[in-house]
C-alpha positions as CSV (number, residue, x, y, z in Angstrom):
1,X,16.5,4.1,13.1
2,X,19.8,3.9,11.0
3,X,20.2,6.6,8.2
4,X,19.9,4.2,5.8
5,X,17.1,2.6,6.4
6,X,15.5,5.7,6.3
7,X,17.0,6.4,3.1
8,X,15.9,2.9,1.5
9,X,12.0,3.8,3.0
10,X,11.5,7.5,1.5
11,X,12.7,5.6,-2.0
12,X,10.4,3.0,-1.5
13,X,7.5,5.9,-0.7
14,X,8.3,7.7,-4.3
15,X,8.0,4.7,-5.7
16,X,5.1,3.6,-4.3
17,X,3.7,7.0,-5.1
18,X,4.5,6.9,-8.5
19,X,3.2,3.5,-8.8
20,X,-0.4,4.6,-7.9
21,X,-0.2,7.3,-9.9
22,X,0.4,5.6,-13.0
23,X,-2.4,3.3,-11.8
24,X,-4.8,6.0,-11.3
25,X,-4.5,7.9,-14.4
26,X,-5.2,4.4,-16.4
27,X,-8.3,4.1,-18.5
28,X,-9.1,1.4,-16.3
29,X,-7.3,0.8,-13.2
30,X,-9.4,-2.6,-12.7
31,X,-7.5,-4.0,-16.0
32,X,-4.5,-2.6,-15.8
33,X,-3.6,-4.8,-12.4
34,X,-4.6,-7.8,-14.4
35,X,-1.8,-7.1,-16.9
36,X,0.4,-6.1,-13.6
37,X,-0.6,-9.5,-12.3
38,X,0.7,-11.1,-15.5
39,X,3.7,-9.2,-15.6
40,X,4.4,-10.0,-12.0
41,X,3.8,-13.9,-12.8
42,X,6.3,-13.7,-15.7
43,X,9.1,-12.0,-13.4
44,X,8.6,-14.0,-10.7
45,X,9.2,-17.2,-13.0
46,X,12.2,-16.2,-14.1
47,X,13.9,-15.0,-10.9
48,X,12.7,-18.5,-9.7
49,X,13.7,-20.2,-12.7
50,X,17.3,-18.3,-12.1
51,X,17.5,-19.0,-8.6
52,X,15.5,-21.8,-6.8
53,X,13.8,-20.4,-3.9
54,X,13.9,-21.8,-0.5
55,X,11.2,-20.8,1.6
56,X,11.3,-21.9,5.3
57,X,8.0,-24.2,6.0
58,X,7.1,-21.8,9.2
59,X,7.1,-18.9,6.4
60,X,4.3,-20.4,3.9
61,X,1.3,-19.6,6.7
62,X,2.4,-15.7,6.4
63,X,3.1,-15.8,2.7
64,X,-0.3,-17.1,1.8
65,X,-2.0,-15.5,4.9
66,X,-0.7,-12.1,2.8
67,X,-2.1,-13.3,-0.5
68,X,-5.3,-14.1,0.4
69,X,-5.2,-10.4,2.1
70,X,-3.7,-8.5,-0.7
71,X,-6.0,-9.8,-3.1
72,X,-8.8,-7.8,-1.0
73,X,-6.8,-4.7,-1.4
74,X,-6.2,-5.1,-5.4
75,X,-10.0,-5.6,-5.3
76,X,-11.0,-2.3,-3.1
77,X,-8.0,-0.5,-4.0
78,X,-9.0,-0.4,-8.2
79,X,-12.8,0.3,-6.9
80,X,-11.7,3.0,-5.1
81,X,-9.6,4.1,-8.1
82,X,-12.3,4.1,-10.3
83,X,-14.7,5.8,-7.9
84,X,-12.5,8.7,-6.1
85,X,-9.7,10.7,-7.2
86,X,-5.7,9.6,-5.9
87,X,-5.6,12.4,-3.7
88,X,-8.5,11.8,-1.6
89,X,-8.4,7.7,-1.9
90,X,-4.5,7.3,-1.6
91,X,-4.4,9.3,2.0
92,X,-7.0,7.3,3.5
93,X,-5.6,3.9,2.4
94,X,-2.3,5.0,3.8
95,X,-4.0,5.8,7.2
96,X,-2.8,2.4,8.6
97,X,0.0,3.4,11.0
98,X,-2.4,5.5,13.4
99,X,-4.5,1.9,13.7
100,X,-1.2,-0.5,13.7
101,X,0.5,0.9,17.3
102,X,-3.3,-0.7,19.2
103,X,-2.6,-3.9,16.8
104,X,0.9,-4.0,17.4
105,X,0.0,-4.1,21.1
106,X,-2.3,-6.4,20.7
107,X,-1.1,-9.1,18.4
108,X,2.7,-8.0,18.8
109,X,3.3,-6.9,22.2
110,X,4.4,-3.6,21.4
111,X,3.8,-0.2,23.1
112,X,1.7,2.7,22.5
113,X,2.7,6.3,24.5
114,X,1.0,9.5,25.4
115,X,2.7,10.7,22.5
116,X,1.5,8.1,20.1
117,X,-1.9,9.0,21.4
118,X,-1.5,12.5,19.9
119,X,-0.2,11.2,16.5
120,X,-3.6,9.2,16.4
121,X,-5.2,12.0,17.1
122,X,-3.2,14.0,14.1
123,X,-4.1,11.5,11.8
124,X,-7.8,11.2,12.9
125,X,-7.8,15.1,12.4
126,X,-6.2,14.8,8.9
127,X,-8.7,12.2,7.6
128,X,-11.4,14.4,8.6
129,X,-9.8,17.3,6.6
130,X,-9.6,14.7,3.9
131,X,-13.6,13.9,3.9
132,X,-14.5,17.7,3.6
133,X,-16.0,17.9,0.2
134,X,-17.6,21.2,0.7
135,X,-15.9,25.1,0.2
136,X,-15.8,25.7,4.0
137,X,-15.2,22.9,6.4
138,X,-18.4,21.4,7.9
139,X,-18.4,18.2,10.2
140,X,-22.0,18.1,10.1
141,X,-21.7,16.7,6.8
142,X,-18.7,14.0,7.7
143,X,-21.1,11.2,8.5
144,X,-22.9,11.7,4.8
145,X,-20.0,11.9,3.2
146,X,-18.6,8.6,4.8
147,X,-21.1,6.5,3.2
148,X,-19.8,7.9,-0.2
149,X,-18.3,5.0,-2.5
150,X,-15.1,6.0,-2.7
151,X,-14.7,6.6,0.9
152,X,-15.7,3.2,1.6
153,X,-13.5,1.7,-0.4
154,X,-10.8,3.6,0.7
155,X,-11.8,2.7,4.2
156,X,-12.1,-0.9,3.2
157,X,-8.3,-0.5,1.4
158,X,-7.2,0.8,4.6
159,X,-8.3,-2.2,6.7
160,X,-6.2,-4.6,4.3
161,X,-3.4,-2.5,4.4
162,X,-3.4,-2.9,8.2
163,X,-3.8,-6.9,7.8
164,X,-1.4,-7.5,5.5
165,X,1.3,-5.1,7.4
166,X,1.3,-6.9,10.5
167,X,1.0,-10.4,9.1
168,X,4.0,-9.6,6.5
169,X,6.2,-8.1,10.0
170,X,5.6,-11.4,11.5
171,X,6.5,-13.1,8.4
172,X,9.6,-11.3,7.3
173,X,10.8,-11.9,10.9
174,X,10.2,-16.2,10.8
175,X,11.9,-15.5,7.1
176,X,14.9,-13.5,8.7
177,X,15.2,-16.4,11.4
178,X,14.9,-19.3,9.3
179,X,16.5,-18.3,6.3
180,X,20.5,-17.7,5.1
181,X,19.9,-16.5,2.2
182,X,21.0,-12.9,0.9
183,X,18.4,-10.4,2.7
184,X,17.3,-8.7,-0.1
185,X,17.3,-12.3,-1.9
186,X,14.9,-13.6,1.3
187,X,12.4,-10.3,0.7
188,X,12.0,-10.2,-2.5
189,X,11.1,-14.3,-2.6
190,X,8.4,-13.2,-0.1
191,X,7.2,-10.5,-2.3
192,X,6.9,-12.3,-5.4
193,X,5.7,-15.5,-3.9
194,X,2.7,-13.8,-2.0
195,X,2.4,-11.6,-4.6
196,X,2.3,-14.2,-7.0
197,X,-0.2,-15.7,-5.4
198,X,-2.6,-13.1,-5.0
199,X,-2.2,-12.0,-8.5
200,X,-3.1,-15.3,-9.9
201,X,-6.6,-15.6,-8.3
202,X,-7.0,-12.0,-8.8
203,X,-6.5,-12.5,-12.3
204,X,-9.2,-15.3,-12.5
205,X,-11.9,-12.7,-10.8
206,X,-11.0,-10.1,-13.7
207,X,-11.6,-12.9,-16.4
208,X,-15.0,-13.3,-15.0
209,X,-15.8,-10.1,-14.1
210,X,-14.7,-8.0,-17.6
211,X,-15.2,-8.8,-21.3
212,X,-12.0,-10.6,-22.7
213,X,-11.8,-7.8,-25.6
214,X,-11.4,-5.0,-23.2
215,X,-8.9,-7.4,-21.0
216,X,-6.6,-7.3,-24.5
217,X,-7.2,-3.9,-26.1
218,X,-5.8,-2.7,-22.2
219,X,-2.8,-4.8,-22.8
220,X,-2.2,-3.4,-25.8
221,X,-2.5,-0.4,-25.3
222,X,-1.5,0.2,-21.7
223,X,1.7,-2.4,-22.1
224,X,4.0,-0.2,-21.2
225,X,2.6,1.4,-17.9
226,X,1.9,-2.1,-16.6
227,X,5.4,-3.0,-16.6
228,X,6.3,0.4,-15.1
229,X,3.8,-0.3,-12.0
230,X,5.2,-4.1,-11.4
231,X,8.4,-2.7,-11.9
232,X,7.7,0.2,-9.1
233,X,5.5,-1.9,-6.8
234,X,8.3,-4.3,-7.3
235,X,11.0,-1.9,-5.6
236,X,9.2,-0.3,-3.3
237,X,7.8,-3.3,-1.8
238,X,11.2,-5.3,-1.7
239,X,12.9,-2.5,0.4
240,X,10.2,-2.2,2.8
241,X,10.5,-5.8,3.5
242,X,14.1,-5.7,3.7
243,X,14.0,-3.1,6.0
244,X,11.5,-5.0,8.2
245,X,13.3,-7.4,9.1
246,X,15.5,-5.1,11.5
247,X,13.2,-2.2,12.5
248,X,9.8,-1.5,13.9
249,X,6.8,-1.7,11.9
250,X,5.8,1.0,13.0
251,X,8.8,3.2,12.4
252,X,9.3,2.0,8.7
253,X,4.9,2.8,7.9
254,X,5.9,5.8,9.5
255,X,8.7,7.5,7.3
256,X,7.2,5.6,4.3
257,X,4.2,8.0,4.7
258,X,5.5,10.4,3.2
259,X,4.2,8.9,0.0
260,X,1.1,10.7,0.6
261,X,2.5,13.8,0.2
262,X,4.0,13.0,-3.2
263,X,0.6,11.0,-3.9
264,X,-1.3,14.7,-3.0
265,X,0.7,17.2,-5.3
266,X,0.3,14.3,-8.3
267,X,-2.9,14.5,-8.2
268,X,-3.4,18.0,-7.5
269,X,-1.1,19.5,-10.3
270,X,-0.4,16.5,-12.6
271,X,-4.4,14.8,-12.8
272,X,-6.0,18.4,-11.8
273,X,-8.1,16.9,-8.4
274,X,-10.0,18.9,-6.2
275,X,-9.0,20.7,-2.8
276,X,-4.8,20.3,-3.6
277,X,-4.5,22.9,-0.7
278,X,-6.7,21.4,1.7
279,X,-5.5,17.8,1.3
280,X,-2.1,19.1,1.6
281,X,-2.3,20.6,4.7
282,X,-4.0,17.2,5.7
283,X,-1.7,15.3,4.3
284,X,1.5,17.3,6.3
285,X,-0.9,16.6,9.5
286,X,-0.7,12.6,9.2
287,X,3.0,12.2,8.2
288,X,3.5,14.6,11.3
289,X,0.8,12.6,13.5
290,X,2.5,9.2,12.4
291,X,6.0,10.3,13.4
292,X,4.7,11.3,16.8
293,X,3.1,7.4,16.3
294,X,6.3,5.6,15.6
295,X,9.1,7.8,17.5
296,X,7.3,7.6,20.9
């Protein structure tokens, strides 16, 4: 991988750490990706409105394929915020490169080593580490703690985060075949279009779901931090796409994981969670495990 793609990834994983985080510590995280949405709306109409975007017809399948999926993940992802603390939710969610090598084989012909069956096994290891909830380790108590409601929707987070990685590789690719725009230009049109998208019809859900006096007394209060996340999410989305489009998905989840060990010591010294050392630890194990994944 060049040196500056991996540069342009661990940026994109700080920002993507920071983004949760601000999410997180919210009053409600549910709300506060409503105003995101609207945010995200806005920007995207005026990048448009500045420069027409020309979106290859092969590209539209992928683009709303990835917003009906990433509206699933706003939806588990701000349960699972509500429910469960960053540093034990944000690991999980992240988990999707030890699953993506057998979907990658499967859907995109790519291979999977003796090596890459180790890193699974590191990241398997760390997620374990990750359910403990007790003072000493005990696996007899894994399966209960499974069923908690923050571990599901972490788990259900993670599978969307899996969907939406391999349909945006496939997309990003027709986009970089199709397309002669700038390549920055050419990902962040997919971003904002699918993201766009998703935010609209996520929007709606919030509108019927929360009473409209909370849905303002967030956006005023919590203006500022919305902005900051679209802005964030905004970035570090944009460069993994651009990045995509010449390298392995499975390299680029890979070094981007190292969000989770930013996402772990924010939570742990900065919001005050539970088990910092312990989910550290874990947290080293999967970045290690999905190295061994993507550099077989």
């Amino acid at each position: 991988m060049h040196p500056t793609s991996i540069a342009l990834i661990l940026l994109s994983a700080f920002c993507h750490a920071l983004w949760n985080f601000y999410s997180k510590s919210s009053r409600d995280t549910r709300i506060l990706f409503f105003w995101c949405g609207f945010y995200t709306v806005v920007i995207a109409l005026v990048a448009f409105g500045i420069k027409q975007p020309v979106i290859p017809k092969p590209v539209w399948v992928y683009i709303i394929a990835s917003a009906l999926v990433h509206l699933f993940y706003r939806l588990f992802l701000t349960h699972a915020y509500t429910v469960g603390e960053i540093s034990f939710v944000y690991p999980i969610t992240r988990a999707a490169p030890a699953f993506l090598p057998l979907f990658a084989f499967l859907f995109l012909k790519e291979r999977i080593s003796a090596q890459g069956m180790v890193g699974i096994l590191c990241v398997m290891a760390s997620i374990i580490l990750y359910q403990q909830r007790e003072a000493r380790i005990q696996f007899k108590t894994l399966f209960r703690y499974l069923g908690k409601p923050d571990a599901l929707w972490a788990y259900a987070t993670l599978a969307s985060v899996i969907g939406y990685s391999l349909i945006d590789k496939q997309g990003m690719s027709e986009f970089h075949r199709y397309s002669t725009d700038a390549p920055l230009w050419r990902a962040v049109t997919y971003y904002l279009m699918e993201n766009s998208i998703s935010q609209v019809f996520y929007g709606l859900s919030c509108l019927v779901r929360f009473p409209h006096p909370q849905i303002a007394e967030i956006g005023r209060t919590e203006w500022k931090r919305a902005l900051v996340v679209v802005v964030l999410s905004l970035m570090s989305y944009s460069l993994i796409l651009y990045v995509l489009m010449t390298e392995k998905v499975s390299y680029v989840t890979a070094v981007r994981q190292c969000s989770v060990i930013f996402v772990v010591l924010l939570g742990g010294y900065a919001l005050k969670e539970t088990y910092t050392k312990r989910r550290f630890i874990a947290a080293v194990v999967m970045v290690l495990g999905i190295f061994l994944i993507a550099y077989q």
